[in-house]
PASE-531989 format. One record per residue: residue number from 1; residue in one letter; x, z, y of N, C-alpha, C in turn. Coordinates in steps of 0.1 Angstrom, whole numbers, plus 5000, padded with zeros to 4 digits. Layout:
residues N
{lumse NUM, A, {X, Z, Y}, {X, Z, Y}, {X, Z, Y}},
...
***
This chain:
residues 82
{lumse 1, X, {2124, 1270, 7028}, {2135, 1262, 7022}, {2138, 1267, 7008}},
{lumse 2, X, {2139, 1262, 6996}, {2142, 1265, 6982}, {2160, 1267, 6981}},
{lumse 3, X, {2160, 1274, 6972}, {2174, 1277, 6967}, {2186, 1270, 6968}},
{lumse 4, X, {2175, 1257, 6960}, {2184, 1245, 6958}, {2191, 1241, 6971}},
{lumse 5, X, {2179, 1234, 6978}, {2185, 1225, 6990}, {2189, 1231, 6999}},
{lumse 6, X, {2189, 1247, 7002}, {2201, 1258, 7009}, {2216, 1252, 7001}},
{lumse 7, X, {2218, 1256, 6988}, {2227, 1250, 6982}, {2234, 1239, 6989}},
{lumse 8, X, {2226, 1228, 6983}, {2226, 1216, 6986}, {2232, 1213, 7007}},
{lumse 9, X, {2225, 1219, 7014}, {2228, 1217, 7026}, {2239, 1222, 7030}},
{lumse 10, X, {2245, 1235, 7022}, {2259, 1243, 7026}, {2268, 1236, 7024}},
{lumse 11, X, {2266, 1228, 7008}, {2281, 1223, 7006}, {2284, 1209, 7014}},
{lumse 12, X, {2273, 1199, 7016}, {2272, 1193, 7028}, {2281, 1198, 7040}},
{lumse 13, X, {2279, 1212, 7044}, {2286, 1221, 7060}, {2300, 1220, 7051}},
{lumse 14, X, {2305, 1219, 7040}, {2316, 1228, 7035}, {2318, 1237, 7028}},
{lumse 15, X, {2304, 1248, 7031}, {2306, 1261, 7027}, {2298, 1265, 7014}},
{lumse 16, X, {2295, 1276, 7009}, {2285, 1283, 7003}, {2281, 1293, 7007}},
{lumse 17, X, {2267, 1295, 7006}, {2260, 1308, 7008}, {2273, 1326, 7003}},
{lumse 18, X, {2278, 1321, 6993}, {2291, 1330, 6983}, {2303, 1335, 6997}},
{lumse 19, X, {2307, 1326, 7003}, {2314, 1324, 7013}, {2313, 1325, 7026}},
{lumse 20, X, {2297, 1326, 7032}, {2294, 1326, 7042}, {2293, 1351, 7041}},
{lumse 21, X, {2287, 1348, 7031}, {2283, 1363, 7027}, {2298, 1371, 7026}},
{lumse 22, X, {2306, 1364, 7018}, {2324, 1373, 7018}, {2332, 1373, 7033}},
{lumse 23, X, {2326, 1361, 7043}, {2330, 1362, 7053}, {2325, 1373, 7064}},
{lumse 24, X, {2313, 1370, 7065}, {2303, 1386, 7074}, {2305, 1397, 7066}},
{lumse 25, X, {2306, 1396, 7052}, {2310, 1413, 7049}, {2324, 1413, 7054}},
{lumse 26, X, {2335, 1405, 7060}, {2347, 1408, 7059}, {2347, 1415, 7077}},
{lumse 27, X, {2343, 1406, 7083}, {2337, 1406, 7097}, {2333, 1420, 7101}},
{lumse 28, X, {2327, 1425, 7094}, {2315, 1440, 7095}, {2327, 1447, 7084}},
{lumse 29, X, {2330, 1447, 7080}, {2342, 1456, 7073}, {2353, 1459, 7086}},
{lumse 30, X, {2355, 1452, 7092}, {2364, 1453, 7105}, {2357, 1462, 7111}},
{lumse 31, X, {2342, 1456, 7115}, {2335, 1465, 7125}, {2336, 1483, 7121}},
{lumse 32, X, {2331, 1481, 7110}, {2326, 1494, 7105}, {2339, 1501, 7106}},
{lumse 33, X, {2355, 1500, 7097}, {2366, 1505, 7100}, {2371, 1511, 7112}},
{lumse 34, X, {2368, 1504, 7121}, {2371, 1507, 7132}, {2365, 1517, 7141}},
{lumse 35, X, {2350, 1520, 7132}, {2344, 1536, 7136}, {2345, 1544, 7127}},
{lumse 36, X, {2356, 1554, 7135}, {2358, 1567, 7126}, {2343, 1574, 7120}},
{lumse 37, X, {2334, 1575, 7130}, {2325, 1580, 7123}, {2316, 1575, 7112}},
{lumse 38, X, {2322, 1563, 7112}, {2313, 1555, 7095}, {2322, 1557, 7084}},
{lumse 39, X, {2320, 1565, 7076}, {2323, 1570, 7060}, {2327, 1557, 7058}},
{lumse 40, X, {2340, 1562, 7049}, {2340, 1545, 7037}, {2330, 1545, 7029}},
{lumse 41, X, {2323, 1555, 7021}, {2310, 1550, 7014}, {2301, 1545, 7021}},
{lumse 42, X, {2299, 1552, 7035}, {2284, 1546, 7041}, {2290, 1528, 7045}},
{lumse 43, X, {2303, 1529, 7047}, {2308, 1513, 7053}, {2306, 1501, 7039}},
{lumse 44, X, {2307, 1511, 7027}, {2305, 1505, 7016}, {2285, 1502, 7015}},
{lumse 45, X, {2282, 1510, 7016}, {2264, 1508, 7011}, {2260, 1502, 7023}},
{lumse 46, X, {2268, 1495, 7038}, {2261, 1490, 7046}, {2266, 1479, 7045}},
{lumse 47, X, {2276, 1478, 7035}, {2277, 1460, 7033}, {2273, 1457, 7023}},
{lumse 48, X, {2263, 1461, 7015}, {2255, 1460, 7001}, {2265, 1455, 6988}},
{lumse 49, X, {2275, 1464, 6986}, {2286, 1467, 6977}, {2276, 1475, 6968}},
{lumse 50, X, {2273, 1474, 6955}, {2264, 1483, 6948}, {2277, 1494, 6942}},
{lumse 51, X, {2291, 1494, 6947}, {2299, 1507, 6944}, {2306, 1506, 6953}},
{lumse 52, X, {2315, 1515, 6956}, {2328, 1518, 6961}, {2341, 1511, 6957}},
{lumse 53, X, {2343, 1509, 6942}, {2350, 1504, 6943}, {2354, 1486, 6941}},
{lumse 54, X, {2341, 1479, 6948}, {2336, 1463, 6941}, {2343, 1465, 6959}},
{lumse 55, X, {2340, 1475, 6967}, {2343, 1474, 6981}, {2354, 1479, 6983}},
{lumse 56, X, {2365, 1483, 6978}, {2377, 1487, 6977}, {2382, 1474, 6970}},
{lumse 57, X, {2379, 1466, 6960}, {2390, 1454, 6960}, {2387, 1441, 6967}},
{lumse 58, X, {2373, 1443, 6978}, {2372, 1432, 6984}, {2379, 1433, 6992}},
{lumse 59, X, {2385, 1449, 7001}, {2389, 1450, 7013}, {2405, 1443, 7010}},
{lumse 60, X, {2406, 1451, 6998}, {2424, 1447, 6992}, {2424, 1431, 6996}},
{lumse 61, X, {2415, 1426, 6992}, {2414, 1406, 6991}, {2415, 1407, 7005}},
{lumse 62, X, {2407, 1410, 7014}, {2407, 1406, 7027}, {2420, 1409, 7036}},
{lumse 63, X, {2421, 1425, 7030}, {2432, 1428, 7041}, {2442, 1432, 7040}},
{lumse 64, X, {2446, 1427, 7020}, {2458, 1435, 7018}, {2461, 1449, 7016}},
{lumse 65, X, {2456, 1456, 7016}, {2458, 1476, 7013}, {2440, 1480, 7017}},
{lumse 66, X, {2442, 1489, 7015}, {2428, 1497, 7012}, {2420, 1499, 7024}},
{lumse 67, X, {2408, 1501, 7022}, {2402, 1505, 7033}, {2403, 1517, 7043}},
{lumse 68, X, {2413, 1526, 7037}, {2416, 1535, 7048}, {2424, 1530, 7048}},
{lumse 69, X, {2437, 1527, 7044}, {2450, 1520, 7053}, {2451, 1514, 7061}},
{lumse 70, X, {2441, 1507, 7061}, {2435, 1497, 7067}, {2431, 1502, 7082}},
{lumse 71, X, {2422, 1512, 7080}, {2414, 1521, 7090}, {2424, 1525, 7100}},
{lumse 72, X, {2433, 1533, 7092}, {2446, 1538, 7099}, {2455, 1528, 7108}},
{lumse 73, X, {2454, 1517, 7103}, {2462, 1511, 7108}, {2454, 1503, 7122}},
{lumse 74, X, {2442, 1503, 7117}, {2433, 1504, 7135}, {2434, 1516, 7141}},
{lumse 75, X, {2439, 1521, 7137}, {2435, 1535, 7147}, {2449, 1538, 7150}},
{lumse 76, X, {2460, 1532, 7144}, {2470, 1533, 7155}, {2472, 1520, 7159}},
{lumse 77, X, {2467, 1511, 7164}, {2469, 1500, 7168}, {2457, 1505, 7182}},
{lumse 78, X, {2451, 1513, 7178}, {2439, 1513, 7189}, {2446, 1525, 7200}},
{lumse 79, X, {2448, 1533, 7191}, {2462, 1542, 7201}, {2473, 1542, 7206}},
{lumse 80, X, {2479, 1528, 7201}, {2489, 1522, 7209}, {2485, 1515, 7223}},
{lumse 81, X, {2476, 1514, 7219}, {2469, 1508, 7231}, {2463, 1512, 7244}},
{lumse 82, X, {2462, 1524, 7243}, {2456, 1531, 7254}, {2469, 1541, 7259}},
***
C-alpha cells in the first residue's frame, strides 16, 4: 500500500498515522513506567524518541508531570493496592 492511500484511508477512519503513533507511544509509556526496571532512557529509546527530552515533553502532554512523577505515582497507586 503507498503512503498516500495509507493517508488517504486513515482520515477516512478519522485518524492519522501522526495519532495513531502518539497514541501506542502513550499506551507503552504507561507500560514501560510501570516497570521499575525500565530506565527512563531505555523507556525513552524503546519508544523511538531520538532524545530524552522530545520524551519528557510528550509524557508532560500525555500525563501532565514528568515521567518519573508519573512513575511514582504508579508506584504508589500500585502499593496502595496491595
Amino acid at each position: 500500500m503507498s503512503e498516500r492511500t495509507l493517508h488517504r484511508r486513515l482520515a477516512a477512519e478519522g485518524t492519522s498515522f501522526q495519532r495513531l503513533l502518539d497514541d501506542t507511544r502513550r499506551e507503552l509509556a504507561q507500560h514501560f513506567l510501570g516497570q521499575k526496571e525500565v530506565s527512563l532512557a531505555d523507556a525513552a529509546y524503546l519508544l523511538g524518541f531520538s532524545d530524552q527530552s522530545s520524551y519528557f515533553r510528550a509524557a508532560r502532554r500525555w500525563f501532565g508531570t514528568s515521567p518519573r512523577h508519573y512513575r511514582l505515582r504508579l508506584i504508589n497507586e500500585e502499593s496502595g493496592r496491595s
